[in-house]
C-alpha positions as CSV (number, residue, x, y, z in Angstrom):
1,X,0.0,0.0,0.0
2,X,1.4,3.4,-0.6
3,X,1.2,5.2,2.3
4,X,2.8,8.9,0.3
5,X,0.6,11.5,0.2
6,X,-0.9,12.5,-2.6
7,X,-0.5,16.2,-3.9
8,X,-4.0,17.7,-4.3
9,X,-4.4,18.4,-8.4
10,X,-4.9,21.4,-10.2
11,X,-8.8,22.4,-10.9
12,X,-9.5,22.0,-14.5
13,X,-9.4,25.6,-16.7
14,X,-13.3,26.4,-16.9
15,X,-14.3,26.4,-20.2
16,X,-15.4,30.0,-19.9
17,X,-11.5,31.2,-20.1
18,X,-11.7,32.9,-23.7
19,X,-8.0,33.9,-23.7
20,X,-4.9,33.3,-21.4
21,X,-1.0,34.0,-21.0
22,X,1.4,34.8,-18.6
23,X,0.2,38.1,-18.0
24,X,-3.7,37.8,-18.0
25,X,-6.6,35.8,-18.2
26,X,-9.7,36.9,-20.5
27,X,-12.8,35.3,-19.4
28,X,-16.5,35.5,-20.2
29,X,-18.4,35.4,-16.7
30,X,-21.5,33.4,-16.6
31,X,-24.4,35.1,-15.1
32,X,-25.4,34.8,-11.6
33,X,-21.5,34.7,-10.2
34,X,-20.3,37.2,-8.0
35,X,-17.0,39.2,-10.0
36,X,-16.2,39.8,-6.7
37,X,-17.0,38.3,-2.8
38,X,-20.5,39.0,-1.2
39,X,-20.3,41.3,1.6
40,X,-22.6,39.5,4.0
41,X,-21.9,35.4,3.0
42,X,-17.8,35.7,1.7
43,X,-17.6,32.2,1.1
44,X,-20.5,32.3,-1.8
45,X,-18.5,31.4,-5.2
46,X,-17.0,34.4,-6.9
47,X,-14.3,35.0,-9.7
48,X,-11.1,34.5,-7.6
49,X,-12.2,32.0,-5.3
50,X,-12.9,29.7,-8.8
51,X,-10.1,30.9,-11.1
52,X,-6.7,31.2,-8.3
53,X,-7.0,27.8,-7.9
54,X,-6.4,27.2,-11.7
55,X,-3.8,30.0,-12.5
56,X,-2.8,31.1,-9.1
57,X,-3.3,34.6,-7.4
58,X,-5.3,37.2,-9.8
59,X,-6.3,41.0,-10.2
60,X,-9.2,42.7,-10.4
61,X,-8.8,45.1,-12.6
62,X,-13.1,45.6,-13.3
63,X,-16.3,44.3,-12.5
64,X,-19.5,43.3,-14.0
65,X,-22.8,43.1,-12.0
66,X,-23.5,39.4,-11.0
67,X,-26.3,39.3,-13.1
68,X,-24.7,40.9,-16.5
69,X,-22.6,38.2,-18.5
70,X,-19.5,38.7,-20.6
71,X,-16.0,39.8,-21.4
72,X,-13.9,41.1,-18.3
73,X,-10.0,40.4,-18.3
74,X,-8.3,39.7,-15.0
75,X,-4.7,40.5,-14.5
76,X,-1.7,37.8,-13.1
77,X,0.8,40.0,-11.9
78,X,1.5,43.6,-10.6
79,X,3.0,45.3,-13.4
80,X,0.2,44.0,-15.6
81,X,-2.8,45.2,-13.4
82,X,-0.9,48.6,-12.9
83,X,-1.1,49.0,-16.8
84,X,-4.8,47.9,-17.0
85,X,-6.0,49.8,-14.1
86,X,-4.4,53.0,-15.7
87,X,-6.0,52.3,-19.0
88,X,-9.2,51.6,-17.9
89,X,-8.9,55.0,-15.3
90,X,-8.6,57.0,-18.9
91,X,-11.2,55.5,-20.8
92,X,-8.6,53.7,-23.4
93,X,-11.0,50.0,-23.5
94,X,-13.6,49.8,-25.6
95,X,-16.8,48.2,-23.8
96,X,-19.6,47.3,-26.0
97,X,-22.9,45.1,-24.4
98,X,-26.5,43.9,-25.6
99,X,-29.3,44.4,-23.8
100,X,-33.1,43.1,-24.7
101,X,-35.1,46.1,-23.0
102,X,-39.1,47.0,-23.1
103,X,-40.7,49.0,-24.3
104,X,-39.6,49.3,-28.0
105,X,-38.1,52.4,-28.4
106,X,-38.9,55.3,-30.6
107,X,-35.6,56.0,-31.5
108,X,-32.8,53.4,-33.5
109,X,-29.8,55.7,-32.0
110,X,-29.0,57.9,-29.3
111,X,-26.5,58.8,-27.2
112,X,-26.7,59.9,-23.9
113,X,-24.4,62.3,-21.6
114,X,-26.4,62.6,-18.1
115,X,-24.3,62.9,-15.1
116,X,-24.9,59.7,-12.3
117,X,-25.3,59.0,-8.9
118,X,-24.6,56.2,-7.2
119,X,-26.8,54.9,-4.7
120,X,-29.2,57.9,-4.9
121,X,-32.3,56.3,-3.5
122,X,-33.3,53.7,-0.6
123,X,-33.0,50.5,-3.2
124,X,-29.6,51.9,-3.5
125,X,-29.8,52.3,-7.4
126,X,-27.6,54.8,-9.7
127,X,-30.2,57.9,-10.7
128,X,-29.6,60.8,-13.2
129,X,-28.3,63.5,-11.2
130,X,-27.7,67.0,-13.1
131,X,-26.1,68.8,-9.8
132,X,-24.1,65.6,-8.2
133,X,-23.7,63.1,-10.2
134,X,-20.1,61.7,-12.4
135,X,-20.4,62.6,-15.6
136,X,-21.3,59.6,-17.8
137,X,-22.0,58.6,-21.5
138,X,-23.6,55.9,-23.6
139,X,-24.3,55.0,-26.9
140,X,-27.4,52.9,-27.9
141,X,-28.1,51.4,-31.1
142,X,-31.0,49.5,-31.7
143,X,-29.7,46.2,-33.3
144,X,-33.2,44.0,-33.6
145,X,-36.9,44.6,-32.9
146,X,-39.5,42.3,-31.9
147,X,-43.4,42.8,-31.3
148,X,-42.9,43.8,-27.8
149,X,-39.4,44.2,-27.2
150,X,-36.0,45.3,-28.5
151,X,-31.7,44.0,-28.5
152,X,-29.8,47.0,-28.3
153,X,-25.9,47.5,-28.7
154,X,-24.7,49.8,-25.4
155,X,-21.4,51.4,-25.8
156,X,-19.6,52.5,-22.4
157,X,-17.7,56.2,-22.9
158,X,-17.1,56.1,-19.0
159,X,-17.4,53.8,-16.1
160,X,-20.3,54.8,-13.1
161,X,-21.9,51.3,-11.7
162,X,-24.8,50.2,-13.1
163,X,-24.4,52.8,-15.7
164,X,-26.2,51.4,-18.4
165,X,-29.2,50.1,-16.5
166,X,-29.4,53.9,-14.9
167,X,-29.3,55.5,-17.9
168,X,-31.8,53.1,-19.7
169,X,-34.3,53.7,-16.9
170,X,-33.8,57.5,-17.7
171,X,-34.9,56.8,-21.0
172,X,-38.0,54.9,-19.6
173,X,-36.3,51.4,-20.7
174,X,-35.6,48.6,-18.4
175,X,-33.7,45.4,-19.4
176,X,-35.5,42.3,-19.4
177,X,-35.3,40.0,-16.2
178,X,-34.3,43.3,-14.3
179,X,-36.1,43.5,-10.9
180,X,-34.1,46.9,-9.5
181,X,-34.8,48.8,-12.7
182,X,-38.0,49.5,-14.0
183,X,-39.2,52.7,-14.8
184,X,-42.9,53.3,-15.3
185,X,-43.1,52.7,-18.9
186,X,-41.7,49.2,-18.2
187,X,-43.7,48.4,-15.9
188,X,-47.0,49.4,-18.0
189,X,-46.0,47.5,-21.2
190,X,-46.3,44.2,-22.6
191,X,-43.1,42.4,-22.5
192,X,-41.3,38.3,-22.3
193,X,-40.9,37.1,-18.9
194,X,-36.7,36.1,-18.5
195,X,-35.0,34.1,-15.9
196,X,-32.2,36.6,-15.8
197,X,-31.0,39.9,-16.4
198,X,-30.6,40.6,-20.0
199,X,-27.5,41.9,-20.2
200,X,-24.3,40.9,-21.8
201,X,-20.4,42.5,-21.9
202,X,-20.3,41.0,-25.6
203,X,-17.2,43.2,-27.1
204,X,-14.0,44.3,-25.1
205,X,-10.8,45.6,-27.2
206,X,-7.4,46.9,-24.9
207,X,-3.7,47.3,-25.3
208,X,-1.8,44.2,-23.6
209,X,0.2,45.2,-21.0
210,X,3.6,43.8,-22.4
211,X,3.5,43.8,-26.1
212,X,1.7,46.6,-27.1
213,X,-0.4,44.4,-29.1
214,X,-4.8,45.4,-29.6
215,X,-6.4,42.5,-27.7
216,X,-9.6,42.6,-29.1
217,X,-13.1,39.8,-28.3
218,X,-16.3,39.0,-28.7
219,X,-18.5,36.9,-27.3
């Protein structure tokens, strides 16, 4: 009998990892996990307490809500989430997501520049606020329309939390399977029930840290 112990193995690479090397690790995040630990149960599943296992200790260099899907890019040293951190503080990434939203709207492009609050009201949501808010930007682009519903493409020109769903409900939108954000005109209209919030991080382009080369996905 050997009586040696045996050295625990490494966890298998998800098969959510869309793009890895030594510097960092590209992955599309599944709905409903945590990018970061729960501030009342810490040991719920998030990013780093699935993916250090697998490549060892990892930077947060953003977030997406646990509900929104997607493209976020995780960094495996210092130097590399130094880099990332300063080009996502200056805007340099290019963020694009889809969102199926009620009702249909009248418009098939428009961008809006409304300042944002976070946590401006008891359900802790991010309002339009012209005398306190950041200043904030997106682009919408209506991409498909259905009878009672719509797929638009959202383009991030800065980075507030929850700044798309804030400034959607500011428009009198709401994304489908939303609970926090619905504005009286989603409420009121006929719309498809969905298990989960509609919203996906389905493009994200950046400069790699070490080669200067555009890293650039979809998903």
């Amino acid at each position: 009998m050997n009586s040696e112990p045996t050295s625990p193995q490494t966890p298998p690479v998800p098969d959510w990892i869309v793009f890895m090397d030594e510097c960092l690790v590209v992955i599309n995040k599944p709905a409903g996990l945590r990018s970061v630990p729960d501030g009342y149960e810490p040991a719920l599943p998030h990013l780093r307490s699935l993916l250090d296992p697998v490549f060892g200790r990892l930077w947060m260099v953003h977030r997406l809500d646990k509900e929104t899907s997607g493209l976020m890019v995780l960094a495996r040293d210092a130097g590399t989430h130094r880099e990332l951190n300063r080009q996502f503080r200056e805007r340099e990434p290019v963020k694009r997501y889809l969102a199926q939203v009620a009702p249909l709207p009248a418009w098939d492009e428009i961008s809006l520049e409304a300042p944002l609050k976070v946590n401006a009201d008891r359900a802790h949501r991010t309002r339009v606020d012209m005398e306190k808010g950041k200043p904030a930007r997106t682009d919408f682009l209506v991409l498909r329309r259905e009878a009672n519903w719509a797929e638009l493409e959202c383009r991030l020109h800065s980075g507030v939390s929850h700044q798309i769903r804030a400034h959607l409900y500011h428009l009198g939108l709401g994304i489908l399977g939303d609970p926090l954000y619905q504005p009286p005109q989603f409420k009121a209209c006929s719309k498809p029930e969905r298990e989960r919030m509609m919203l996906h991080a389905c493009y994200l382009s950046f400069t790699h840290p070490r080669t200067g080369e555009l890293m650039q996905f979809s998903v």
